[in-house]
N, C-alpha and C positions, 0 to 999 in steps of 0.2 A: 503304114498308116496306124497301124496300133500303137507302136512308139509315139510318133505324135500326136496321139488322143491322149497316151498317158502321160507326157507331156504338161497339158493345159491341163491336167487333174489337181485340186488339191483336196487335203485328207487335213481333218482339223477336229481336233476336243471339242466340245461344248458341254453344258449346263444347261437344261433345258424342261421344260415339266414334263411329268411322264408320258401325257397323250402325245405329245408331240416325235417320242424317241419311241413311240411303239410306231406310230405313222410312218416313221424314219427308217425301220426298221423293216418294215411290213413293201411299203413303196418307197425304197431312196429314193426314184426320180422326182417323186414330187419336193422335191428341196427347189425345185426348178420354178416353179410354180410359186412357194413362197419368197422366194429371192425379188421376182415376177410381182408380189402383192406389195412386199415391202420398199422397192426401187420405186415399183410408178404409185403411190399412196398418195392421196390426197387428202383434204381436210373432212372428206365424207368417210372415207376408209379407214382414216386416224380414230374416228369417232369409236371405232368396234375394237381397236386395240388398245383404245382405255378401259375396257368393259372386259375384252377377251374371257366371255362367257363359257366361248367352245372347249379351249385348250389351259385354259387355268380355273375351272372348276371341274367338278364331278356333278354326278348325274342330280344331286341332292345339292346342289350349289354350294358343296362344302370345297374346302380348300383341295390341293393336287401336288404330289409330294413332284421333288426337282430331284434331277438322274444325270450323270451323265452319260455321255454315245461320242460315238464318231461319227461325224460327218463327211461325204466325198462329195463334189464340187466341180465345177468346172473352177480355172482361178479368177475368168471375169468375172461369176456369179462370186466368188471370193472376197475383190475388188469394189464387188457394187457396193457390198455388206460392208466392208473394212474401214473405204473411203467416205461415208456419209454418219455423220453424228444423228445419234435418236436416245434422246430420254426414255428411260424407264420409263412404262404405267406408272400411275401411283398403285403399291399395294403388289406390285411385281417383286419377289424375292429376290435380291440382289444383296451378292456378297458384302463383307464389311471391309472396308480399306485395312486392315491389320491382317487381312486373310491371305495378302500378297498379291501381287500383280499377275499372277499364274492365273490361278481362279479370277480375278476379274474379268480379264479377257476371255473364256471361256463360258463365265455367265453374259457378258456384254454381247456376243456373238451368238449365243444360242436366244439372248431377247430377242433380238432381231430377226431369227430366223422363227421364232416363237408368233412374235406379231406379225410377220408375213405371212404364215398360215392363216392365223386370227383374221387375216385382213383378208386374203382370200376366196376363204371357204364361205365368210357371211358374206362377201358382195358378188362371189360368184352365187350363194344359195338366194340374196334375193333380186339379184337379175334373172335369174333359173325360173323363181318363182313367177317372176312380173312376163319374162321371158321376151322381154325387152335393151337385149345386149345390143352391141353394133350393128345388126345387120336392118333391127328396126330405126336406128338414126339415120342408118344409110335410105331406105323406105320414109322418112318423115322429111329428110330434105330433098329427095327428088319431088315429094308432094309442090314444096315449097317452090321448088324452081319452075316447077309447073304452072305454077301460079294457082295452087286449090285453096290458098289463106289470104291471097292478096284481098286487100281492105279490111281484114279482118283486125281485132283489136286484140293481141293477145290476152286472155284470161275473162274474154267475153262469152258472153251464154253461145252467141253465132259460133265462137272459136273455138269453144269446147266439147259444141256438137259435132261439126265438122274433125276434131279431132278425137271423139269418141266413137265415130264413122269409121278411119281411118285406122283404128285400133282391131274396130271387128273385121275388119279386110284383112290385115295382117297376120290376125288369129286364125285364121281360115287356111290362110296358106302354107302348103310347107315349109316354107322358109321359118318360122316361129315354130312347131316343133323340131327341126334342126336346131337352130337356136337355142332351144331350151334344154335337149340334149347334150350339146356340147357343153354348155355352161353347169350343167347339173353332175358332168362326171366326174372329177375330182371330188363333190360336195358327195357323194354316194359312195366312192370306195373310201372316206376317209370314215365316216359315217359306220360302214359296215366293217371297218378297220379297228374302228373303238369299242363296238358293240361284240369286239372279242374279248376274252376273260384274261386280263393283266393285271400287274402291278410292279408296284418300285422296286419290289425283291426282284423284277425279271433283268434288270440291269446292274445289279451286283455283282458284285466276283469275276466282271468280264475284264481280262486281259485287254486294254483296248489301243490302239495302236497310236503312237507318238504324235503330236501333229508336227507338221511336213512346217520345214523352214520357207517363212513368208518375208524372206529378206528382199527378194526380187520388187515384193510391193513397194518398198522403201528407195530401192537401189535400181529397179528396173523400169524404171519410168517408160521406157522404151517400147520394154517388153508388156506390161501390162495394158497401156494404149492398144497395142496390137491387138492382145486380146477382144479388146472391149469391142473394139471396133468391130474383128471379126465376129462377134456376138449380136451387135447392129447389124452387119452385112445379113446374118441366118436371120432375123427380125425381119428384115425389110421382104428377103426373098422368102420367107413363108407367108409375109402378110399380102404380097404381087400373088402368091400362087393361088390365094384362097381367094382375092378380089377376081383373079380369072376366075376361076371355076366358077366363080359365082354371075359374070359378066358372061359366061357361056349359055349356064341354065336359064337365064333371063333370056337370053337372047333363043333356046327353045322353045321356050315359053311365051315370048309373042309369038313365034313364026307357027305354035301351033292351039287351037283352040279345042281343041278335043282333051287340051290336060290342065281342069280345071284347076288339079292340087299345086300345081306350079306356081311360080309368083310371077303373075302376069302384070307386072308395073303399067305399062301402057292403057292396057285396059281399067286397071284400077284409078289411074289418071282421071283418066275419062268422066268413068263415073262419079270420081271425085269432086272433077267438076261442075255437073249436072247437079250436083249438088248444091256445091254453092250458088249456083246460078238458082236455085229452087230457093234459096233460104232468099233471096235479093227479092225473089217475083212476089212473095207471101210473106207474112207477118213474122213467121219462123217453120222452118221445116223441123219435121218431127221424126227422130231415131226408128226406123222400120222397128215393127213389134217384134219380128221373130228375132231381134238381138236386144240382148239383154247390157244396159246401159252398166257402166263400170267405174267406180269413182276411182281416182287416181288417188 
């Protein structure tokens, strides 16, 4: 098994800003994670990688000098990177075409690896913060299947009540600090990873080791499908494990009422609905005083 783990390794150069090759450094695995930011990026995500505030400024929002490292890899997370085109930031360091096709590819691949951090650490830090990741979508469409917004108009005063109701239910239960947990820990060891004393001098003079022939990309059409696939496969089956476990604790969680901290959906149903059925009978129902109303 060890042969075949090293196997799907690759080891590769890059060009990269300094926080990002001390992060590199400090936790390789999270290369995992930006591979992760930069593969599923969307047009809300793109938005922090033209800014890339974290990992291409200093603390004084002055500029941040470029190092290079080595990087190791699975060769799908390799693949993800190699095979999708992405323009530089504007204002991102990027070598000069007389510098040779060497260094390009090494600054082009450690962008990439650069803005998958960038992208990230700020939508994992403000989903952390709002603490409203997947597991609150999954909680806001069961509402809906339940029928707690039926008639309602979205982005109406009834609608926003009812789903600032919905909000303080969610806050309350443990599900939402899990949530916020899980989304907040990469944003914390990177955090406490930077807030150690480095610089550019820490990556000179390092011997650093060849990168590995990525001919297979080109020539292994085969073999990298394989890859990829098998990289879907650990996707799928980590995201089935966590929807059990999570389909479990619900399911202790109606069967018992003695554990208010649980996320008892059923019950919150319920009352969900009481609700809206109150906002129908009266003019408008009114946010209980002991919760404090929350602008989105």
């Amino acid at each position: 098994m060890p042969e075949r783990a090293a196997e799907n390794l690759h080891t590769a150069r890059v060009t990269v800003p300094a926080p990002v090759a001390k992060v590199l450094r400090e936790e390789p695995c999270l290369i995992a994670r930006a591979v992760e930011g930069f593969y599923d990026r969307d047009i809300d995500t793109m938005k922090h990688a033209a800014r890339m505030d974290k990992f291409l400024k200093g603390p004084g929002r002055e500029g941040v000098d470029m190092v290079r490292t080595s990087v190791r890899m699975t060769k799908a997370m390799y693949g993800q990177l190699m095979q999708q085109s992405f323009q530089a930031p504007r204002g991102y360091p990027m070598p000069r075409s007389e510098e040779g096709p060497e260094k390009w590819v090494e600054a082009e691949l450690g962008m990439k690896i650069a803005c998958g951090f960038e992208m990230m650490y700020q939508e994992r830090r403000h989903e952390a913060e709002e603490g409203m990741g997947s597991t609150w979508e999954v909680y806001k469409k069961s509402l809906e299947a339940a029928g707690c917004f039926e008639g309602l108009l979205p982005g109406s005063k009834e609608y926003k009540r009812v789903m600032e109701n919905a909000m303080q239910y969610y806050k309350s239960s443990s599900s939402f600090s899990r949530t916020r947990e899980m989304l907040s820990a990469p944003v914390r060891r990177i955090d406490e990873i930077l807030a150690m004393p480095y610089s550019a001098e820490d990556f000179q003079g390092i011997n650093l080791p060849p990168s590995d022939d990525d001919s297979w990309l080109r020539n292994g059409e085969d073999e990298l499908n394989a890859e990829l696939q098998e990289r879907q496969k650990e996707m799928e089956e980590y995201a089935a494990v966590k929807k059990n476990r999570k389909s479990q604790k619900q399911n202790v969680s109606s069967s018992s009422s003695s554990q208010p901290s649980e996320f008892n959906l059923g019950e919150i149903t319920e009352s969900m609905q009481d609700f809206v059925r109150k906002m129908s009978s009266f003019e408008g129902a009114e946010v209980p005083t002991n919760r404090k109303t929350r602008r989105q």
